[in-house]
C-alpha positions as a Python dict, from the first residue, in 0.01 Angstrom:
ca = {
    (1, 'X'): (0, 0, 0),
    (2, 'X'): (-287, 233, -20),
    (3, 'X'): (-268, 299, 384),
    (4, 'X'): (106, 351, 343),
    (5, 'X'): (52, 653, 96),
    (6, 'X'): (-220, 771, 353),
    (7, 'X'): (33, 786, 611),
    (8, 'X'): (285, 941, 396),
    (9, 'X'): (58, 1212, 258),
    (10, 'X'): (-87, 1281, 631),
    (11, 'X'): (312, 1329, 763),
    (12, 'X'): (346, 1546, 457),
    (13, 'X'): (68, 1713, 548),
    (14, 'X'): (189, 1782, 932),
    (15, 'X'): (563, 1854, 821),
    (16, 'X'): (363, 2125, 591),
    (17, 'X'): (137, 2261, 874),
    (18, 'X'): (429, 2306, 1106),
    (19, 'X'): (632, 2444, 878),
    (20, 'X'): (374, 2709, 828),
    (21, 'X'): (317, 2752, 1220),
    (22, 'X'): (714, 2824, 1258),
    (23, 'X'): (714, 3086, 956),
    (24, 'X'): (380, 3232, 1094),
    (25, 'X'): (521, 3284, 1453),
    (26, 'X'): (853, 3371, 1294),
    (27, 'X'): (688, 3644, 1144),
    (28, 'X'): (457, 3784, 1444),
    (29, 'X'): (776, 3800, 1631),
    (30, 'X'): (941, 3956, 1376),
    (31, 'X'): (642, 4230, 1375),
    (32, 'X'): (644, 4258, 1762),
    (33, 'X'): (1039, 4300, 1733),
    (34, 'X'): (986, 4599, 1460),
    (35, 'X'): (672, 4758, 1691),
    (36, 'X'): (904, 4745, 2019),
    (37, 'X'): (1215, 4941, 1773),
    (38, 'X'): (998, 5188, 1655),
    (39, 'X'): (866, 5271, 1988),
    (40, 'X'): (1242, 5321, 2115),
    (41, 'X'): (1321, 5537, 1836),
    (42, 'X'): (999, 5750, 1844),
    (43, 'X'): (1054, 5797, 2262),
    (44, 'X'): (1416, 5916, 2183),
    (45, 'X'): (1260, 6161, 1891),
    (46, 'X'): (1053, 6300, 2119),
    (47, 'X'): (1310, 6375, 2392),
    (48, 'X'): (1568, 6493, 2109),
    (49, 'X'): (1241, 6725, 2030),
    (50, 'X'): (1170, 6838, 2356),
    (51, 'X'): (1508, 6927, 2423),
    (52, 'X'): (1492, 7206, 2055),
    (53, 'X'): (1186, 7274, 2186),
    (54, 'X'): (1358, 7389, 2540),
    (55, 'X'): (1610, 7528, 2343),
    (56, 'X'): (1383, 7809, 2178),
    (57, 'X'): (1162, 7883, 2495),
    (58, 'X'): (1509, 7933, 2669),
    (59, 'X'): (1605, 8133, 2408),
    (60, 'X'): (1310, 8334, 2403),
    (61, 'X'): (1266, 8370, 2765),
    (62, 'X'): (1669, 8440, 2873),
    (63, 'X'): (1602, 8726, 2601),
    (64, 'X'): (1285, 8865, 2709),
    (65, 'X'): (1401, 8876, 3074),
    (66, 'X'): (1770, 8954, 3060),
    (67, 'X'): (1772, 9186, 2726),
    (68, 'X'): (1603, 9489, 2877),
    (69, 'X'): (1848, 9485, 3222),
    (70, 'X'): (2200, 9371, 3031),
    (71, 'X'): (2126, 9614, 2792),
    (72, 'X'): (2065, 9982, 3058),
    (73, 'X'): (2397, 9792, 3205),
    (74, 'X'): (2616, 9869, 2921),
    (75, 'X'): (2450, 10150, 2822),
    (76, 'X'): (2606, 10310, 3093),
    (77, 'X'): (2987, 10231, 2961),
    (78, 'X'): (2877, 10266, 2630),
    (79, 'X'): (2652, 10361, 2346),
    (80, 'X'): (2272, 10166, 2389),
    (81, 'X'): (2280, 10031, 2025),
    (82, 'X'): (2636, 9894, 2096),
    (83, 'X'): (2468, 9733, 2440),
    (84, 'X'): (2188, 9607, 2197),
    (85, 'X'): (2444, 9448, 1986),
    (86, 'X'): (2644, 9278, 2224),
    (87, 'X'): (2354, 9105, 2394),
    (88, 'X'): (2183, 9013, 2060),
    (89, 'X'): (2524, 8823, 2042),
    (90, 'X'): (2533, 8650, 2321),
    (91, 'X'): (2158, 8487, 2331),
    (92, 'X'): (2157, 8406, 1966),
    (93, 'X'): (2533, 8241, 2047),
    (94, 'X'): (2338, 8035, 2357),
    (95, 'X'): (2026, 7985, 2154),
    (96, 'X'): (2230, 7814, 1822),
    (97, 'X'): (2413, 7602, 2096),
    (98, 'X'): (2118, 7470, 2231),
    (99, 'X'): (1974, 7390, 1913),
    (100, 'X'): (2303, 7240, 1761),
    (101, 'X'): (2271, 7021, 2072),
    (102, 'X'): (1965, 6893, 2030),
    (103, 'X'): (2002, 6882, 1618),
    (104, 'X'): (2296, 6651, 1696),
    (105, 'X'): (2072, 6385, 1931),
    (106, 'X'): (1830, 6349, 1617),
    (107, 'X'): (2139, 6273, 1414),
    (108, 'X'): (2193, 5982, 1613),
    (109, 'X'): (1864, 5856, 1575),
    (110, 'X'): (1817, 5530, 1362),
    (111, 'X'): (1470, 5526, 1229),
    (112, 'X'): (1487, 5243, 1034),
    (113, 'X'): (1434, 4908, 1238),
    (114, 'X'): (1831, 4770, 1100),
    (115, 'X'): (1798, 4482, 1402),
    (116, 'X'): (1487, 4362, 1288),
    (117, 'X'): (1581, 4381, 920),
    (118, 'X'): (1874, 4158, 1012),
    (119, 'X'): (1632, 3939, 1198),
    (120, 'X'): (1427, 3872, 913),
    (121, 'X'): (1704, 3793, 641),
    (122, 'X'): (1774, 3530, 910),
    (123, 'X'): (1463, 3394, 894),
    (124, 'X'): (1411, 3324, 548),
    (125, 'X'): (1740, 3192, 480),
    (126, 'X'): (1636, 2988, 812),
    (127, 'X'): (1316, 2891, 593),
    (128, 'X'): (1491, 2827, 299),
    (129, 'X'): (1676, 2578, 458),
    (130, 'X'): (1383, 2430, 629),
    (131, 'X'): (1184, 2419, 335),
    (132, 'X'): (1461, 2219, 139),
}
């Protein structure tokens, strides 16, 4: 009788490790599944970001280079603080564009890992049921 409670306490013992093994991988895929979503949401940040950044060096460099000619242009048809006015205008219009744009791309952006979250509540009801 004694060997027969040996054997039952060793199976116990190896259902218990292996349930352990399962929740432990469970969980390092679970990790690796939340590093990989991160990583695609912080490479679409930085594009989104890149693309506000372009936004303001187009700005400033559209301004800088076409201000000064637009500008004399009108002058001649007009008044030079009307000229002024019209241009200031147009590159802040382009310039608020761009940034809406890229403003809009970091609205889509999901920081929170929501697949992974889902993953998980899976896995513990999965180890609930396991564990019953």
């Amino acid at each position: 009788m004694s060997d027969r409670s040996e054997t039952e306490n060793q199976t116990t013992a190896e259902a218990f490790r292996s349930v352990i093994r399962d929740v432990q991988d469970l969980l390092r895929a679970e990790v690796q599944l939340a590093r990989t979503e991160v990583s695609e949401n912080v490479d679409r940040a930085k594009r989104a970001g890149g693309l506000i950044g372009g936004a303001a060096a187009v700005g400033l460099f559209a301004g800088m280079s076409l201000l000064a000619t637009c500008i004399a242009a009108l002058a001649t048809a007009m008044a030079v603080w009307v000229a002024a006015l019209i241009m200031t205008l147009v590159l802040g219009g382009a310039g608020a564009f761009l940034c809406s744009w890229g403003i809009a791309r970091l609205r889509n952006l999901h920081p929170f890992p929501e697949h992974t979250a889902e993953t998980v509540r899976e896995d513990i009801e999965w180890a609930k049921q396991r564990s019953r």
